[in-house]
N, C-alpha and C positions, 0 to 999 in steps of 0.2 A: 504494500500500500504506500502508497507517495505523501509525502508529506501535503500534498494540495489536499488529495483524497482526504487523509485525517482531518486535517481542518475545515474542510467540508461536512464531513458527517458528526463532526463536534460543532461546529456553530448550530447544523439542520436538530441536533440533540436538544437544543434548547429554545428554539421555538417554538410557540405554539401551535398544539395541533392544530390545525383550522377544517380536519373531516371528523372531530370531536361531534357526538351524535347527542341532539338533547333526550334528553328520558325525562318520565312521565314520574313524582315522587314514588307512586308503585312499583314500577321497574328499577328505579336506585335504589327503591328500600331490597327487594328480591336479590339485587346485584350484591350489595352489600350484606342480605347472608349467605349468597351463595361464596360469597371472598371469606368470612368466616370459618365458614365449615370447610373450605378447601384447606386454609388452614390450618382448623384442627386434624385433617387427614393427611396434612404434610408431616404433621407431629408436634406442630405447636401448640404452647399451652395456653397461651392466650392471640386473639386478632383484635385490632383496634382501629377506626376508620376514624379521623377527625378531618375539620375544613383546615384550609392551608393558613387560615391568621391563629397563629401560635405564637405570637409576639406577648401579650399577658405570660406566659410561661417563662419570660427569658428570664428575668430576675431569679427566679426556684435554679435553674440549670445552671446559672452563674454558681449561686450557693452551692448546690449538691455539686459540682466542677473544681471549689474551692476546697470544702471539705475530703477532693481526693476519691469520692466515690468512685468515680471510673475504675479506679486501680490500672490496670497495665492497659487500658482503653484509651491511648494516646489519641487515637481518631476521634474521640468525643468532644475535641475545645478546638479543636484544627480548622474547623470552617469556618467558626466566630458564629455571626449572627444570622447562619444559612440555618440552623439548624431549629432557631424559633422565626426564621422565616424564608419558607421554604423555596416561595417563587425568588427567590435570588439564585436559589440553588439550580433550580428548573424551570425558565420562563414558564406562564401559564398554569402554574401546581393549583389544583382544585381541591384534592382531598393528598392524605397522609394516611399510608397505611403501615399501622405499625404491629410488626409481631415481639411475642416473647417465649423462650423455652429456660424453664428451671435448669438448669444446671449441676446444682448443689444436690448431693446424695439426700436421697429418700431420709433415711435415719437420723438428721443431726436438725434441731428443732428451729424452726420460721425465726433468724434475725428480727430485730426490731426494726419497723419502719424508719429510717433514716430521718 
C-alpha cells in the first residue's frame, strides 16, 4: 500500500458516513439488543450503548486517570479529551458502544467501587 493509498483511506476513516440509514426508535431500540446479546454470545459480560456527548464524564476519568486506576492501561490518558469526546476521535460518532469482561478469578471477593 503506498503511502497516498494510507492516507487516503485514513482521512475517508473519519468522515462521515453520508449512506448512514435513518431508523425508526423501534428498529434502534431492536438494533441495540440485538448489539447486546451479540455481545453477551461473544462472551462479554456486560454491552453498553450510550450517545456520543460524554463530555459531563471527563472530570470522573480525569480522577479515576489520577488515582492510577488504569494500572498498566497506558492507552487510557493517550488520547486526552477523545475519549469523553468521541466525535474528535471519529468525525460523525453517534453512539459509543462499550463492552466489559471480568477478568479477575471467580474466587477472590468484588473490590470496592473505586
Amino acid at each position: 500500500m503506498t503511502s497516498q493509498q494510507t492516507n487516503s483511506s485514513t482521512s475517508a476513516e473519519s468522515k462521515p458516513d453520508s449512506s448512514a440509514v435513518d431508523l425508526s426508535a423501534q428498529q434502534l431500540s431492536e438494533l441495540a439488543s440485538n448489539i447486546k446479546a451479540w455481545g453477551v454470545e461473544m462472551g462479554f459480560d456486560a454491552v453498553g450503548i450510550s450517545d456520543g456527548e460524554l463530555s459531563k464524564h471527563e472530570a470522573h476519568l480525569n480522577k479515576w486517570l489520577e488515582k492510577g486506576m488504569q494500572g498498566e492501561m497506558d492507552y487510557m490518558h493517550k488520547h486526552g479529551s477523545k475519549r469523553t469526546n468521541p466525535d474528535q476521535l471519529v468525525v460523525g460518532t453517534k453512539r459509543v458502544i462499550s463492552v466489559r469482561m471480568d477478568y479477575a478469578p471467580v474466587d477472590i471477593m468484588p473490590l470496592k467501587k473505586y
